[in-house]
C-alpha positions in Angstrom: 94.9 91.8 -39.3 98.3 91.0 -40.8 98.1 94.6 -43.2 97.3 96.2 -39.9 100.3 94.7 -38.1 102.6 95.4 -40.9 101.4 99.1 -41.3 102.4 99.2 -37.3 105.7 97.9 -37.5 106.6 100.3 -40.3 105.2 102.8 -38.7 107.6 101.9 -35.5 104.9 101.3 -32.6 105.7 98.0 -31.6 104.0 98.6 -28.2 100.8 99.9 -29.5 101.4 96.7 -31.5 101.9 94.5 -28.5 98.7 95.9 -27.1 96.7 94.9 -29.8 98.3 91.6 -29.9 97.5 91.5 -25.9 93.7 92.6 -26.6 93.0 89.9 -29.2 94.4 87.1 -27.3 92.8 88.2 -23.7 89.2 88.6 -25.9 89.8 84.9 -27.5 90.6 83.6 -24.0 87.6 85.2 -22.2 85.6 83.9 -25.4 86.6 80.4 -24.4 86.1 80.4 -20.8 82.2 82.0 -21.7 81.6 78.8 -23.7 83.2 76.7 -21.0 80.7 78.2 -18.4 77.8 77.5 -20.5 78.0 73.5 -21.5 79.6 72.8 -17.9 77.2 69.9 -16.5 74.9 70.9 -13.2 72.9 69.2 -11.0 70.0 70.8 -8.8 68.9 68.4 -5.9 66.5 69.6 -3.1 69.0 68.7 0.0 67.2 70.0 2.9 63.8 69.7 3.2 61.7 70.6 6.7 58.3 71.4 7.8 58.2 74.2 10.3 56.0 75.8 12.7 52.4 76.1 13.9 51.5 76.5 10.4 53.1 73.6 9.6 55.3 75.6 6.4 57.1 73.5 4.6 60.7 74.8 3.5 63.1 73.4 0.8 66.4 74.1 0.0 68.0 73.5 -3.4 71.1 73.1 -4.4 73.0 73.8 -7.8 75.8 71.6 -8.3 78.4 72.5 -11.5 81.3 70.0 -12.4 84.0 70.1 -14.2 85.5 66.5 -15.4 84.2 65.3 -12.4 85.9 68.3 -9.9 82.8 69.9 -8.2 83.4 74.0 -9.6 80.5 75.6 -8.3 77.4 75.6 -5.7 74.9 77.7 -5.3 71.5 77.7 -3.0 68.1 78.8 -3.5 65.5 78.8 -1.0 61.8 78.9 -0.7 58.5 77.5 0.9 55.3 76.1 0.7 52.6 77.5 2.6 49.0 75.5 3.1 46.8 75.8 0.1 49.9 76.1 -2.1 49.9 73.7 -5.7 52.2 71.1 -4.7 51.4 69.2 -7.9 54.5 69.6 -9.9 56.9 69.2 -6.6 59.0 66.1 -6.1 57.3 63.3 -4.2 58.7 64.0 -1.1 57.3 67.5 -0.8 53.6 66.1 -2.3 53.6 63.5 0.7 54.6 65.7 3.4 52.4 68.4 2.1 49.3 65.4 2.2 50.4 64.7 5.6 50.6 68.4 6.9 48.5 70.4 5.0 45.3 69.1 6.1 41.7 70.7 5.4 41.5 72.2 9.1 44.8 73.5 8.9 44.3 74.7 5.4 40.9 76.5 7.0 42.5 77.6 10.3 45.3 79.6 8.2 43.0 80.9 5.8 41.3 82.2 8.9 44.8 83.4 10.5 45.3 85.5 6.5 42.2 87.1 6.7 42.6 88.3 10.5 45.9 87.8 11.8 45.3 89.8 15.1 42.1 88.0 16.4 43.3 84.3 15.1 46.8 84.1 15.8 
């Protein structure tokens, strides 16, 4: 790097040099914010949890909490649901007892039934 910045300044292009100087130190920086973003702690916590419907669908919200020496940085939401008949086995507690409480064996068989023929048992 040093031969290269020598052979510029003799060859008088100090701003081609100053780009190059500018490049390397914008590629280290970016560098370092990359491995910042990769060790910085998170924490994923289901917030909202609901049972919904006729069907009695249970929907869970997650969300993705990143800190920074203790500063919240980011948060970020995913969303999905559990329908009767789903595995529930490796859920949190929560969603295993409210799953045992809503998803029974008639409502399991009633929406089985409602899958199969959604016109005739809706």
């Amino acid at each position: 790097m040093r031969i290269y910045i020598q052979y510029q300044m003799q060859q008088g292009r100090p701003l081609l040099l100053l780009l190059v100087v500018l490049f390397i130190i914008t590629s280290l920086l970016h560098t370092e914010q990359q491995h910042k973003d990769c060790i910085m702690p998170t924490v994923t916590n289901e917030d909202m949890v609901e049972v919904l419907g006729k069907w009695k669908i249970i929907h869970v919200r997650q969300v993705t909490i990143a800190t920074e020496d203790d500063v919240e940085t980011d948060r970020t939401y995913h969303r999905r649901v559990i329908v009767p008949g789903d595995d529930v086995s490796t859920e949190s507690n929560e969603i295993r007892t409210l799953a045992a409480e809503h998803h029974t064996d008639e409502l399991l068989s009633r929406y089985e039934n409602y899958l199969e023929d959604p016109i005739n048992n809706g």
